[in-house]
C-alpha atoms as one frame of an Amber mdcrd trajectory, in Angstrom:
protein
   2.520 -28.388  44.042   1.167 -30.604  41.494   1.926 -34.731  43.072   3.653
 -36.624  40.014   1.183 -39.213  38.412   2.850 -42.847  39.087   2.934 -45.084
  35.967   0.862 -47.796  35.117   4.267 -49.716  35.248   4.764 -48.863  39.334
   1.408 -49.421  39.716   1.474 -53.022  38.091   4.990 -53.685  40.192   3.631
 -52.331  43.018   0.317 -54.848  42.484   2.549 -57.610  41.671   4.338 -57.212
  45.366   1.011 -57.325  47.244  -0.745 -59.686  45.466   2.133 -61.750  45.871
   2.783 -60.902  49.640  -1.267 -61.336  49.877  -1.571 -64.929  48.540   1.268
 -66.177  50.670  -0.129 -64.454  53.876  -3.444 -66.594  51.936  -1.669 -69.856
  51.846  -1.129 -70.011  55.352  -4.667 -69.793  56.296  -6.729 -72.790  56.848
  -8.658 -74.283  54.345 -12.227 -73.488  54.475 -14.868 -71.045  52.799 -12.952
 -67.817  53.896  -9.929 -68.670  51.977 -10.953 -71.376  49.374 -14.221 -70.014
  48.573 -14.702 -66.089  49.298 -10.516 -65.099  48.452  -9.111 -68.093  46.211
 -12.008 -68.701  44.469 -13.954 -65.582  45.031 -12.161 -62.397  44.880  -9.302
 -62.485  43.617 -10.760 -65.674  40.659 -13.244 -62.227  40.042 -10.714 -60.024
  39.323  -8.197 -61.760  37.433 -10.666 -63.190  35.407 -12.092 -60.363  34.358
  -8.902 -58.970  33.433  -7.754 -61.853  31.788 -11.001 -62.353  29.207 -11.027
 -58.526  28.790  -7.385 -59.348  26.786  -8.729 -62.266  25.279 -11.581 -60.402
  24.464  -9.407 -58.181  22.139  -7.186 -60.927  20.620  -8.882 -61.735  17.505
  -9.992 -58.036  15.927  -6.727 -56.757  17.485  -4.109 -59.374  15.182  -6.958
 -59.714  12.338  -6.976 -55.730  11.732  -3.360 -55.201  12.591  -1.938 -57.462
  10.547  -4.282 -56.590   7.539  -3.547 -52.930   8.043   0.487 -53.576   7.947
   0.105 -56.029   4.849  -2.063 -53.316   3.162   0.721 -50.469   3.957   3.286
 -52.897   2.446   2.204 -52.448  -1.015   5.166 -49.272  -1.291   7.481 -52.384
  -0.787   6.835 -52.760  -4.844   8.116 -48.868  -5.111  10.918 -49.694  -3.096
  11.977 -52.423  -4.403  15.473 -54.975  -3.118  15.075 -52.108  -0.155  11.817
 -53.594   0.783  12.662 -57.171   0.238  16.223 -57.047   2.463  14.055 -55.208
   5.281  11.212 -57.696   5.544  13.714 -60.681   4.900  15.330 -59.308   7.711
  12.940 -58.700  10.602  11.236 -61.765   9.682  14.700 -64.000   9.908  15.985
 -62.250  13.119  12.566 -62.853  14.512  12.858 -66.509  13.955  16.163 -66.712
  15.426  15.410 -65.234  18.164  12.385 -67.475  19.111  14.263 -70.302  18.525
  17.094 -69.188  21.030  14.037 -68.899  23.418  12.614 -72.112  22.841  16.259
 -73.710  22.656  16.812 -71.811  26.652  13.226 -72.958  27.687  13.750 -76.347
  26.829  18.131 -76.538  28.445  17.318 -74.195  31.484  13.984 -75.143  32.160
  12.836 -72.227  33.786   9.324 -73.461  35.034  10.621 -76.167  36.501   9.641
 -76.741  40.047   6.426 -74.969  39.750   3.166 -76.949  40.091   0.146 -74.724
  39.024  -2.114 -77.658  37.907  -3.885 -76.742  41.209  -4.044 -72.870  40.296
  -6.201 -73.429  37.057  -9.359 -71.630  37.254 -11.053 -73.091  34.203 -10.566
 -76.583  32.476  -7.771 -76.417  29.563  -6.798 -78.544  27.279  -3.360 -79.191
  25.222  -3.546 -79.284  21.109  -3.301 -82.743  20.129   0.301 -84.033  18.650
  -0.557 -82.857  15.038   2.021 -83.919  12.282   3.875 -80.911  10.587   2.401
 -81.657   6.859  -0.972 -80.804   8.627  -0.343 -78.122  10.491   1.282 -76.087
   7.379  -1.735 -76.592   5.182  -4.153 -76.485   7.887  -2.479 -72.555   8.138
  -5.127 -71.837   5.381  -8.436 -72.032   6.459 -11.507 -73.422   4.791 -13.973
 -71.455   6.041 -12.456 -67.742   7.813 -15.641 -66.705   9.290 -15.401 -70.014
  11.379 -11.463 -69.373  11.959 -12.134 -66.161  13.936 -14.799 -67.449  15.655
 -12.910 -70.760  16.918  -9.940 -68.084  17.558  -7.713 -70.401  15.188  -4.375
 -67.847  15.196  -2.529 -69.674  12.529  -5.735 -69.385  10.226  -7.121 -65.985
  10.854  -2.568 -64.660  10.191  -3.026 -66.068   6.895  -6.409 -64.927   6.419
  -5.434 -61.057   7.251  -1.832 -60.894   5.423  -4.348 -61.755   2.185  -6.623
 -59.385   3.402  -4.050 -56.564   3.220  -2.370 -57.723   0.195  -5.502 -57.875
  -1.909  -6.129 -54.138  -0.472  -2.606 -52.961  -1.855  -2.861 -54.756  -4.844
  -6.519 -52.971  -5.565  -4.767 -49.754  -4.897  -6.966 -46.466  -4.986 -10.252
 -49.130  -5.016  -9.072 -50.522  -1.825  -8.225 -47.374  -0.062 -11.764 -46.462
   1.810 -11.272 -50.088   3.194  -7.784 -49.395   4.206  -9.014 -45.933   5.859
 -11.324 -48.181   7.842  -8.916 -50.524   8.578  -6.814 -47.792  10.365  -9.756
 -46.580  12.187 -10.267 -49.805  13.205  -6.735 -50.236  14.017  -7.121 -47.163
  16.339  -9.802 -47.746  18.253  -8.854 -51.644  19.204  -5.614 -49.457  20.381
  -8.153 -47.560  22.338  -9.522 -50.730  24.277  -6.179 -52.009  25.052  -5.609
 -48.698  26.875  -8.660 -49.054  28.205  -8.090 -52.375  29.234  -4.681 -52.136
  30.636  -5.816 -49.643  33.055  -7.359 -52.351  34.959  -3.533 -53.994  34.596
  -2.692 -53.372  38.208  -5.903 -54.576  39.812  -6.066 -58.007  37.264  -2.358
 -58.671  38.116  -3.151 -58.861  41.969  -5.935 -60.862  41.624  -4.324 -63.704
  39.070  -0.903 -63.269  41.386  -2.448 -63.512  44.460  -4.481 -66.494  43.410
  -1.315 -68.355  42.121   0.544 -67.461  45.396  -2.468 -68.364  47.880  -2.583
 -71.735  46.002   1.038 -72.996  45.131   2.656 -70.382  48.204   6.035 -68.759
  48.132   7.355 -71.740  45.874   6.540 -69.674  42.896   9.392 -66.710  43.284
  12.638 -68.661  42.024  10.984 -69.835  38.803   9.718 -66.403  38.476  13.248
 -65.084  38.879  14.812 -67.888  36.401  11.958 -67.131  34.081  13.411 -63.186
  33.680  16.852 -64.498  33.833  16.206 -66.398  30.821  14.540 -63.734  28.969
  17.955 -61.466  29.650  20.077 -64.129  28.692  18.032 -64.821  25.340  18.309
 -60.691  25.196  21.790 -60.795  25.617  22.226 -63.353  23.327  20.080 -62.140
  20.015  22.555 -58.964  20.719  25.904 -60.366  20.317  25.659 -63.739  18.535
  22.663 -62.035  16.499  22.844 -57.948  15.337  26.529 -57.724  16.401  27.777
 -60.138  14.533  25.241 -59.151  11.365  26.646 -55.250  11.603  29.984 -56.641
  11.218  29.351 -59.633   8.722  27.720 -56.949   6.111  28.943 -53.526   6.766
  32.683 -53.757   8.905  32.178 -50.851  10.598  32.476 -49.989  14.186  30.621
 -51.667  16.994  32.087 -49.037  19.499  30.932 -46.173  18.008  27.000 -47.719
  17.156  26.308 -48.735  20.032  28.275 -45.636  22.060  26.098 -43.351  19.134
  22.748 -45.358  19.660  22.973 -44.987  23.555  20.691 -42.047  23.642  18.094
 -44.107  21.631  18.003 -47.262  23.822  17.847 -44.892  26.807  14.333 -43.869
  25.796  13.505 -47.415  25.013  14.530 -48.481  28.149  12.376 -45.787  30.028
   9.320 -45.720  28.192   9.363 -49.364  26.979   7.847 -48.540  23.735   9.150
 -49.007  20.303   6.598 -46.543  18.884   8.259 -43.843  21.719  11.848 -44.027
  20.380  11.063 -43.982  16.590  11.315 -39.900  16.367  14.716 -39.966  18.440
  15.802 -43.411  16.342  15.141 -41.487  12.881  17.217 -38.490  14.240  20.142
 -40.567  15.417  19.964 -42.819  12.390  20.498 -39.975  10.138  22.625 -37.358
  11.461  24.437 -39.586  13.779  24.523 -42.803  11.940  24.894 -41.276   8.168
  21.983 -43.255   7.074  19.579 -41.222   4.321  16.376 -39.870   5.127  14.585
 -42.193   2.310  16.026 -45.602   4.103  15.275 -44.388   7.536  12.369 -43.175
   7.328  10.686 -46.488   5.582  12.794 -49.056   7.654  12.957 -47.526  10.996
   8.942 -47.171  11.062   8.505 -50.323  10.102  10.639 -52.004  12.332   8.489
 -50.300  15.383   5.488 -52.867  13.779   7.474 -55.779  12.000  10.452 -56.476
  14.291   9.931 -57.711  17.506  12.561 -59.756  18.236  12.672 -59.317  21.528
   9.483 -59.805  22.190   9.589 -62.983  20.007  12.165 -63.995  22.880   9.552
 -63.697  25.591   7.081 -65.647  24.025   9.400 -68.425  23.583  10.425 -68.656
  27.093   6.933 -68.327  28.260   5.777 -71.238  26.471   8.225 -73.274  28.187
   7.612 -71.824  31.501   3.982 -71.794  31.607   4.009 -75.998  29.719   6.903
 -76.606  32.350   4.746 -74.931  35.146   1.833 -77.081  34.893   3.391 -80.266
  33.863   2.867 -80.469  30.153   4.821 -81.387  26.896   6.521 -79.583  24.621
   6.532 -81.699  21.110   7.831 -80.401  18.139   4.993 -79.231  16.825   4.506
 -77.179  18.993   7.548 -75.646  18.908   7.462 -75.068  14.909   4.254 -73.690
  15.454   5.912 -70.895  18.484   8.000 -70.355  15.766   5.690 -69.304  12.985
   2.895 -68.051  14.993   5.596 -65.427  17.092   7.486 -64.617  13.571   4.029
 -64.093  12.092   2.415 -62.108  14.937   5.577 -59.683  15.544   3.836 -57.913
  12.645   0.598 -57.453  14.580   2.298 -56.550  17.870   1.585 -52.728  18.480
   4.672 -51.097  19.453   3.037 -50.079  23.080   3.632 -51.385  26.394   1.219
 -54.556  27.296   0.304 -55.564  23.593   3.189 -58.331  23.543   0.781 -59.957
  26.342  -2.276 -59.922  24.475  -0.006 -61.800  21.102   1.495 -63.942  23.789
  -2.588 -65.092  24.728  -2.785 -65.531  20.812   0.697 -67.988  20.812  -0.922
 -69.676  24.011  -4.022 -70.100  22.243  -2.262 -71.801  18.657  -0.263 -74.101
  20.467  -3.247 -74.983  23.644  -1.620 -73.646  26.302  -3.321 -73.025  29.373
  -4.034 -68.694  29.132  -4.574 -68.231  33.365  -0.178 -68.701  32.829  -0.192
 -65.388  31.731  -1.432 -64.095  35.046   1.874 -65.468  36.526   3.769 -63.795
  33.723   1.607 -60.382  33.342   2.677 -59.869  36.924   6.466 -59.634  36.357
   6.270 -59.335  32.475   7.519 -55.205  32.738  10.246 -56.243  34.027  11.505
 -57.810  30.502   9.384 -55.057  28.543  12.134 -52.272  28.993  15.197 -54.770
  28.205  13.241 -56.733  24.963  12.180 -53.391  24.013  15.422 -52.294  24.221
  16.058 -55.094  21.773  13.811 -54.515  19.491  14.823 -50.724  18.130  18.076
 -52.052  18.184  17.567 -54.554  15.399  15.696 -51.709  13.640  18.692 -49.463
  13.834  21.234 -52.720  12.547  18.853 -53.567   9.857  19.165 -49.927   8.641
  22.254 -49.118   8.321  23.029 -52.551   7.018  20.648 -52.163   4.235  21.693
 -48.397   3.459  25.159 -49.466   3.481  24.302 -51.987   0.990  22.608 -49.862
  -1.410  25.486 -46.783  -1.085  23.074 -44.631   1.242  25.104 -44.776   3.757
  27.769 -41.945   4.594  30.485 -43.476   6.107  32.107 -40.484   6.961  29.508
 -39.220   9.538  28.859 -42.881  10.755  33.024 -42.571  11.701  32.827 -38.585
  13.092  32.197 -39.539  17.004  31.787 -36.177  17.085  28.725 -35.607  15.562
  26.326 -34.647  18.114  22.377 -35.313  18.254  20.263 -32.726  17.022  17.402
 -32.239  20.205  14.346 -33.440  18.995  11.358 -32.098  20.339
């Protein structure tokens, strides 16, 4: 009998749980060169390092040829019209919202708080000056791009792909070998973050067990208020933000949504990708939902690239964990610049599990946030992916029928039958 393959999900849980029972059995040992210098330092500063500069390795082609590619696909907006307009008005507003519930919970319930990894850092780091808001808006465009990527300036090299892909549409049948290439591209960075997140599990117990065998079993309650948070922000973008839009714009039923969307957040929950539920979202949306094929089939897409709000919800928190964990201030630039840099990037963030911790390196990196945090937070961070992801074809589903509603393509009639049942898709 064939043994069932266990996910890279279990694995990375099950990696968390000994590297975190490993560096507190660590911590207790004297200090001296077996723990400081061959474990601490040696082993397990090997393999979380390597881990963590094989994502930051990928950052820069990974939100440079993304976001190009998904600026250069938006040039059928123009063909659609007010359609495309609402849609990207939409994602790109929710988005914001919802980091700034996150940043608004990071800064009230203080989830790092308590947690001293100042001792944990591996490399010297450094925190991005106070810079006025004038200058960080115009310093968004950059004077020279070739030295924006290589500096890894986020902001710059955003603004430097969106014009990328928007001179591509614009060319149109010029600019299509470059768009081909871009999607190539776009595939085989894809590749490398598979390739790189198989070594997940072994990076996580290396960074983890490093944090615990420095700071000890002091890390697990701001771990657990750090996922609290996340829920609560989760929680919160649901009901104050989509629930209250599908009833603002439309008046229809939350009940019978939500009871007809089940089936789609199941398989977002269990798979914890938004590119995973768009088939079953599509079906749902039209023969459940009584949304037309033409709306679904351009917004719901879309939404699996564009609208990561709960994603945008993570990042938020993080920042304030990781700034709270090792004792560093969050100004307000820094917090308008979470807010435009996660908006921004929640185009660029592939619908997979494990890219939302390679754009939370890149939001780290705009705002100079020490990027060995993430080794705290890639240890528990699929814990959050199934409930933000959750989140995140949910807003595609609200922003679809809202908009088909809006433009009378929505049929009311089979949005009311609760006994229309779900065609089986393959």
């Amino acid at each position: 009998m064939r043994k069932k393959k266990i996910s890279l999900t279990t694995k990375i849980l099950i990696a968390l749980v000994l590297g975190a029972i490993t560096g507190i059995i660590v911590f207790q040992f004297p200090n001296g060169i077996v723990k400081d210098t061959i474990l601490i330092n040696g082993v397990f500063q090997l393999v979380g390092q390597l881990f963590l500069r094989g994502i930051m390795m990928l950052v820069v082609p990974l939100v440079f040829i993304s976001l190009a590619n998904g600026a250069a696909s938006m040039g059928d907006i123009k063909k659609l019209g007010r359609v495309g307009g609402k849609t990207i008005a939409f994602y790109l507003a929710t988005t914001a919202v919802s980091v700034a519930i996150a940043l608004c919970l990071g800064y009230f319930l203080k989830p790092g708080a308590g947690l001293n990894l100042t001792a944990a850092k591996a490399v010297k780091t450094t925190i991005a000056a106070k810079t006025p808001l004038v200058q960080t808006l115009y310093e968004m465009v950059p004077s020279n791009p070739i030295l924006a990527m290589s500096e890894g300036n986020m902001l710059q090299i955003i603004v430097i792909a969106v014009l990328v892909g928007i001179g591509l549409a614009l060319l149109g049948k010029k600019g299509q070998p470059i768009i081909n290439l871009l999607e190539s591209l776009n595939d085989l960075i894809m590749k490398l973050v598979e390739i790189v997140m198989t070594f997940a599990p072994i990076g996580v117990f290396g960074l983890i067990a490093k944090t615990f065998a420095t700071v000890g079993y002091v890390a697990m309650m701001p771990l657990m208020k750090y996922i609290l948070t996340i829920y609560l922000g989760l929680l919160l973008i649901s009901i104050l933000g989509y629930a209250s839009l599908l009833k603002s714009f439309t008046g229809l039923s939350l009940k019978k949504f939500y009871k007809k969307f089940f089936p789609v957040m199941s398989v977002a929950f269990s798979t914890a990708s938004s590119n995973a539920t768009v088939p079953v979202n599509m079906d749902v949306c039209e023969k459940k939902l009584g949304v037309s094929k033409g709306i679904a089939a351009f917004t719901i897409p879309l939404g699996a690239t564009v609208n990561m709000n709960g994603t945008a919800i993570m990042q938020g928190v993080a920042t304030f964990f990781v700034a709270q964990a090792y004792g560093l201030p969050v100004t307000l630039s820094m917090m308008v610049t979470v807010v435009l840099t996660s908006t921004i990037a929640s185009v660029g963030t592939a619908g997979v599990p494990g890219a939302s911790i390679i754009m939370l390196s890149m939001v780290f990196t705009a705002v100079g946030l020490p990027l060995e945090g993430i080794g705290l937070i890639m240890g528990v961070d699929r814990i959050v992916d199934m409930g933000r992801t959750v989140v995140n074809i949910t807003g595609d589903a609200i922003c679809t029928v809202i908009i088909a509603k809006q433009e009378g393509e929505l049929d009311v009639d089979v949005f009311n039958d609760e006994k229309k049942e779900l065609t089986k898709t393959a």
